[in-house]
C-alpha positions in Angstrom: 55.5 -8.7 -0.9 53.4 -8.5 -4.5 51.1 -6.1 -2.9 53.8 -3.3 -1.7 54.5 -2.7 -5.4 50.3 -2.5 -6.0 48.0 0.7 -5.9 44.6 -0.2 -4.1 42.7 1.5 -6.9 44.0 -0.3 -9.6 42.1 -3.6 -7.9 38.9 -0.7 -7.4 39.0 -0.4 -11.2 39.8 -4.1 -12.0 36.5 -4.9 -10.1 34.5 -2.7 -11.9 35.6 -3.3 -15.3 35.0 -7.2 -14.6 31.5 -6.9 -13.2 30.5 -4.4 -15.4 31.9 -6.6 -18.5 32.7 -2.8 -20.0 35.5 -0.6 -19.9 33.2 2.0 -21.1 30.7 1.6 -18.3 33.3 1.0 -15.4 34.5 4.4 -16.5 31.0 6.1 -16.1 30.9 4.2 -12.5 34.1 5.4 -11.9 33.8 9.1 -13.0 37.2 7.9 -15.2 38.2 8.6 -19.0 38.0 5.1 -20.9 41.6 5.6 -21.7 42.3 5.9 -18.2 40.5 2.8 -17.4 42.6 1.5 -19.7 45.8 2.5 -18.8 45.0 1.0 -15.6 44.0 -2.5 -16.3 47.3 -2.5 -18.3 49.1 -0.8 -15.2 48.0 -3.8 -13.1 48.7 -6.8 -16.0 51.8 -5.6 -15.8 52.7 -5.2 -12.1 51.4 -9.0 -11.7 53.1 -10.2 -15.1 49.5 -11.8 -16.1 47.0 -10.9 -18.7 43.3 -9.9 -17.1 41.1 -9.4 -20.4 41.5 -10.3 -23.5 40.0 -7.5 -26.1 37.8 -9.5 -28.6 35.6 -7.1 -30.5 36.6 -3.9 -28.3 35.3 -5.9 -25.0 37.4 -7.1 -22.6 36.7 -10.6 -22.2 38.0 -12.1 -18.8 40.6 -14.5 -18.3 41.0 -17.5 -15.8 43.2 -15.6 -13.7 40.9 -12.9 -13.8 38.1 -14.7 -12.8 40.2 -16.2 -9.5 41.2 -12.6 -8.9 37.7 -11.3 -9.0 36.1 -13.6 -6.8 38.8 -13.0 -4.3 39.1 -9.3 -4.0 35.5 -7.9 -5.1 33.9 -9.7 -1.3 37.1 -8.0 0.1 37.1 -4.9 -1.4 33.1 -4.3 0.2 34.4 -5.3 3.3 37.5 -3.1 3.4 34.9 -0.3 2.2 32.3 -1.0 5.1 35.2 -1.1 7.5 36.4 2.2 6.5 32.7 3.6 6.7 32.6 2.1 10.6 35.8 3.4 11.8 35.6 6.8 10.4 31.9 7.3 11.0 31.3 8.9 7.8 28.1 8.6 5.5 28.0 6.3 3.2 27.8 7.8 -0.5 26.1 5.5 -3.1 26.3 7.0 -6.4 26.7 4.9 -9.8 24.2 4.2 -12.7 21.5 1.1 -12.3 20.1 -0.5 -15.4 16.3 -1.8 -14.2 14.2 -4.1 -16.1 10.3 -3.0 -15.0 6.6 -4.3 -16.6 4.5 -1.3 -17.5 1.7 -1.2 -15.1 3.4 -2.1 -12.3 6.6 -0.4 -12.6 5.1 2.6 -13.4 2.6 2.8 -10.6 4.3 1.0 -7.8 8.0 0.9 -8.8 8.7 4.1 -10.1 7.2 5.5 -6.9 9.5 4.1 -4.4 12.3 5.0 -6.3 11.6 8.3 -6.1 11.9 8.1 -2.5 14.8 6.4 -2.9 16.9 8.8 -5.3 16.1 11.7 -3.2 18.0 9.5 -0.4 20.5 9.0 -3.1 20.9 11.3 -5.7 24.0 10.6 -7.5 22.7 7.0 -8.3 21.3 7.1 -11.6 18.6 4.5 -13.5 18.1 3.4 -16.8 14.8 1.7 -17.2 13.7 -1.1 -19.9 10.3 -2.0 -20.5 8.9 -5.3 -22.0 7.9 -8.8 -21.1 9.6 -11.4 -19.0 10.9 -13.6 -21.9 12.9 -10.9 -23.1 14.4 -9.1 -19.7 15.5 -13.0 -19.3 17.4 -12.7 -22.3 18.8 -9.2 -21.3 19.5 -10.6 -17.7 21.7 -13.3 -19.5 23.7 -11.2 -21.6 24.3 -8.7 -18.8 22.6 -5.8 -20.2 20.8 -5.7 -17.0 21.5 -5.3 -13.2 18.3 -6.8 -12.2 14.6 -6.9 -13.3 11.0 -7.2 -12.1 9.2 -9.6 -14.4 5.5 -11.5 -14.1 5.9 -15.1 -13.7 7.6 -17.0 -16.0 10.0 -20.6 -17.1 13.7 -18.3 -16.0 16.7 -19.7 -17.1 18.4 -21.6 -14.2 21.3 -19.3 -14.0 18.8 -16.8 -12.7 18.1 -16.3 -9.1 14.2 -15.4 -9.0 12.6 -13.8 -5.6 8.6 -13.1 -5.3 8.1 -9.9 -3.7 4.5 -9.2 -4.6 1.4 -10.9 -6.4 -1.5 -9.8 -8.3 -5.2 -11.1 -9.2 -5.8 -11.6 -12.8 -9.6 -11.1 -13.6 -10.9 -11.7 -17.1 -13.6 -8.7 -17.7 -15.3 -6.9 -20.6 -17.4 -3.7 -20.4 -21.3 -3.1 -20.5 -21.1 -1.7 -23.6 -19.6 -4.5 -25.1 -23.0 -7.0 -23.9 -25.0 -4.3 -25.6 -23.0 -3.9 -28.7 -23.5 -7.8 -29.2 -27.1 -8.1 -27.9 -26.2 -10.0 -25.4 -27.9 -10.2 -22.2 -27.3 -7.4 -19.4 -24.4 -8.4 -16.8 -27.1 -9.2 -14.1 -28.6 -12.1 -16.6 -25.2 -13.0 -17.4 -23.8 -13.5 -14.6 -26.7 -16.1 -13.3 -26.4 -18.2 -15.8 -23.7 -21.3 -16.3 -21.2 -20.2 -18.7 -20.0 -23.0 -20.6 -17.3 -23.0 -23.7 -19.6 -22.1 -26.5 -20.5 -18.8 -24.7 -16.5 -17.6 -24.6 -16.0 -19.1 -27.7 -18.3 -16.5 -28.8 -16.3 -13.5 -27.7 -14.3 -11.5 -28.6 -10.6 -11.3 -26.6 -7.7 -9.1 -26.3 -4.2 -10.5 -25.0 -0.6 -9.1 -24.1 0.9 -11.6 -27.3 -0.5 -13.1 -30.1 -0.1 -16.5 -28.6 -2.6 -15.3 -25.6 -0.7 -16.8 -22.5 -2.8 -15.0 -20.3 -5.7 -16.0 -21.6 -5.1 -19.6 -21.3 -3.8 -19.3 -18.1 -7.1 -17.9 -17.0 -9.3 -20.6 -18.6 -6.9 -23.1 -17.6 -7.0 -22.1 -14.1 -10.5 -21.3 -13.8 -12.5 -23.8 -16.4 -9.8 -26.4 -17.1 -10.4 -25.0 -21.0 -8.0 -27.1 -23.2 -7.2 -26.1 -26.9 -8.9 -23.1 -26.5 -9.1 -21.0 -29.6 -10.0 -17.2 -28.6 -11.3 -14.7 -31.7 -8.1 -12.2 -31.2 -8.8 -8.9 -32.0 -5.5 -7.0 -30.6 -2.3 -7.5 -29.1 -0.3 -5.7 -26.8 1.9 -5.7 -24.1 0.8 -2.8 -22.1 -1.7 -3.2 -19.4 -3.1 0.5 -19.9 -3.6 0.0 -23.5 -5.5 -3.7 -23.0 -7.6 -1.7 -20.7 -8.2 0.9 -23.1 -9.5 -1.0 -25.4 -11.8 -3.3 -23.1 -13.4 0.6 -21.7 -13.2 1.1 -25.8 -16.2 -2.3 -25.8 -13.3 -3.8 -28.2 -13.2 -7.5 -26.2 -12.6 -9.4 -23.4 -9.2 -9.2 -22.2 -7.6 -9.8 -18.5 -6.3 -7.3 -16.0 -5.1 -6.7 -12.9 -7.9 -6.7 -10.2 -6.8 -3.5 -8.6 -6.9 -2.5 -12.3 -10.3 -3.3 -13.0 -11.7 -1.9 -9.4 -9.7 1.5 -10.5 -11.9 1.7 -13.4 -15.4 1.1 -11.9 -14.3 4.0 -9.5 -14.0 6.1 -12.6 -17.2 5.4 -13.5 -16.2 2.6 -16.4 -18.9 -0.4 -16.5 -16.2 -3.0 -16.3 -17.3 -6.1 -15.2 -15.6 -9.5 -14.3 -16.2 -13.3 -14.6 -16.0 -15.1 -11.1 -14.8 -17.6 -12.0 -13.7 -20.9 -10.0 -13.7 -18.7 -7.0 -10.4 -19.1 -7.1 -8.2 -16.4 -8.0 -5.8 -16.9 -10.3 -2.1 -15.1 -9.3 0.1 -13.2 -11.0 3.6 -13.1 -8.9 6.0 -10.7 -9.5 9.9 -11.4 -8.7 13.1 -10.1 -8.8 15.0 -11.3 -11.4 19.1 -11.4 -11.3 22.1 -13.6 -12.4 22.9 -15.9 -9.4 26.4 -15.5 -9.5 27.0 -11.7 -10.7 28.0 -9.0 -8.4 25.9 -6.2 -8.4 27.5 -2.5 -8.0 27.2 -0.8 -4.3 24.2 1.4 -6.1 22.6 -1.7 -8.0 23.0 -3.9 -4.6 21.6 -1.3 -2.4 18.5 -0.3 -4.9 17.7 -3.7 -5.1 17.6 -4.2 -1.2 15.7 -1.5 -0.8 12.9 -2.8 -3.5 12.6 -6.0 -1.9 12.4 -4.5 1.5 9.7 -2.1 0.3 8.0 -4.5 -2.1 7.3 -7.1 0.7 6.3 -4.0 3.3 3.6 -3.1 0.7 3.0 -7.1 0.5 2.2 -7.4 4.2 -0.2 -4.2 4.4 -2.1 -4.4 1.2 -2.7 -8.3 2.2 -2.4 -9.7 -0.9 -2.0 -13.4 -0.4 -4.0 -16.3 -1.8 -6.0 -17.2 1.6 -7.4 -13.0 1.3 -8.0 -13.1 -2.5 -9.8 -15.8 -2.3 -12.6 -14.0 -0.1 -12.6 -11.2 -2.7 -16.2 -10.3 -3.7 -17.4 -9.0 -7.1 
């Protein structure tokens, strides 16, 4: 048979370098030289008389056969490896580098968090974090650069798989020094009063991009605005610095509610328009290609964040039917 003359590793190492797209990076996973790698693939091209990769540009690029070979012994290979772990009773050791795609805010105060839970559990996985907006980590999902990402809603390619794991209410909000700044009427006053178009016309705004998504979202949602034109003063795409600037009496700009209601319990006068009375959501997913295999470490992190992410869901209670009962 074919697979007397074939070393077990050399299909461990094929794997790798295929779902990794990168002899470079399957040598990091595989605590291997890149020549080694290397000799390898060429050990096993040559064992079953077929070419695996072509090198275009110093990547190896799979072939068809390669392709039929992956999807056939990558499933088999995890199941030979969790069959090994039952019948010897030994620990399983995840170790291997994770490349993450995280927004600011919530990454860094939920995310960041459970991973550290997580890489005590596991310390010879390793991450590498990228932060930015959800049209780009879209991009970087479909060139590969990243194992998976959590990304505010947006229009995902269809060769992404996209799973909501926790949501957020976006509040529009300005501070009390702001009103006074432009002799406007105290937030008591303002807030009896109907609030038409003129009035938010008249303010000024602060958005994650200069084409103020969020801002349009939140008009659209709440007022059913169309062709709103909001004065701009400052773009960004970091939640912490929009807030900044709103505690700075800079401009109206929308955040988080759990964002705002950390503020006024640091003594900010941040206040917030109602509204519809209904809130508008921000849902957060995880973001992968549907039909790449993640690494043991990238599969298992992942798990664990939608595991934990939809935990947190169920005891902070943040669904539409208990927003909507939020009170000023």
């Amino acid at each position: 048979m074919l697979i007397d003359n074939l070393n077990l590793n050399l299909l461990r190492i094929f794997e790798s370098v295929y779902r990794l797209e990168s002899m470079t990076r399957a040598a990091e996973e595989l605590h291997m030289t890149q020549s080694g790698v290397s000799q390898n693939i060429k050990s096993l091209e040559d064992i079953l008389g077929i070419q695996l990769f072509d090198r275009v540009k110093q990547r190896p690029i799979p072939t068809a056969k390669a392709r039929v070979l992956f999807q056939q012994c990558s499933p088999w290979l995890r199941e030979v490896e969790k069959t090994l772990i039952e019948v010897t009773d030994k620990t399983h050791v995840i170790r291997g580098e994770v490349r993450l795609g995280l927004p600011i805010e919530f990454g860094n105060n939920v995310v960041l968090k459970r991973l550290a839970s997580w890489s005590e559990r596991y310390p010879e996985i390793s991450f590498r974090f990228r932060y930015d907006l959800a049209p780009r980590m879209n991009e970087d999902l479909l060139r590969g650069e990243l194992d998976f990402a959590i990304v505010d809603d947006f229009s995902f390619d269809g060769h992404l798989s996209v799973q909501q794991v926790a949501t957020e209410t976006l509040a529009l909000c300005l501070s009390e020094g702001y009103l006074k700044k432009h002799k406007m009427p105290d937030w008591s006053a303002l807030s009896r009063k109907k609030l038409d178009k003129k009035f938010f016309e008249s303010l000024r705004y602060l958005d994650y991009t200069e084409e103020t998504p969020i801002l349009q979202s939140w008009f659209q949602h709440h007022y059913q605005f169309t062709q709103f034109k909001p004065k701009l003063v400052a773009s960004l795409m970091d939640v912490q610095g929009i807030a900044r600037m709103i505690i700075a009496d800079m401009g109206a700009g929308v955040l988080p509610l759990h964002v705002v209601r950390r503020l006024t319990t640091q003594e900010f006068k941040v206040h917030y328009f109602e509204g519809s009375g209904v809130p508008l959501l921000n849902r957060l997913n995880i973001v992968k290609l549907k039909n790449r295999t993640l690494s043991p470490a990238a599969q298992a992190t992942h798990d664990f964040l939608v595991e934990g992410l939809a935990l947190r869901e169920k005891e902070q209670g943040l669904t539409l039917q208990a927003d909507s009962s939020l009170e000023k």
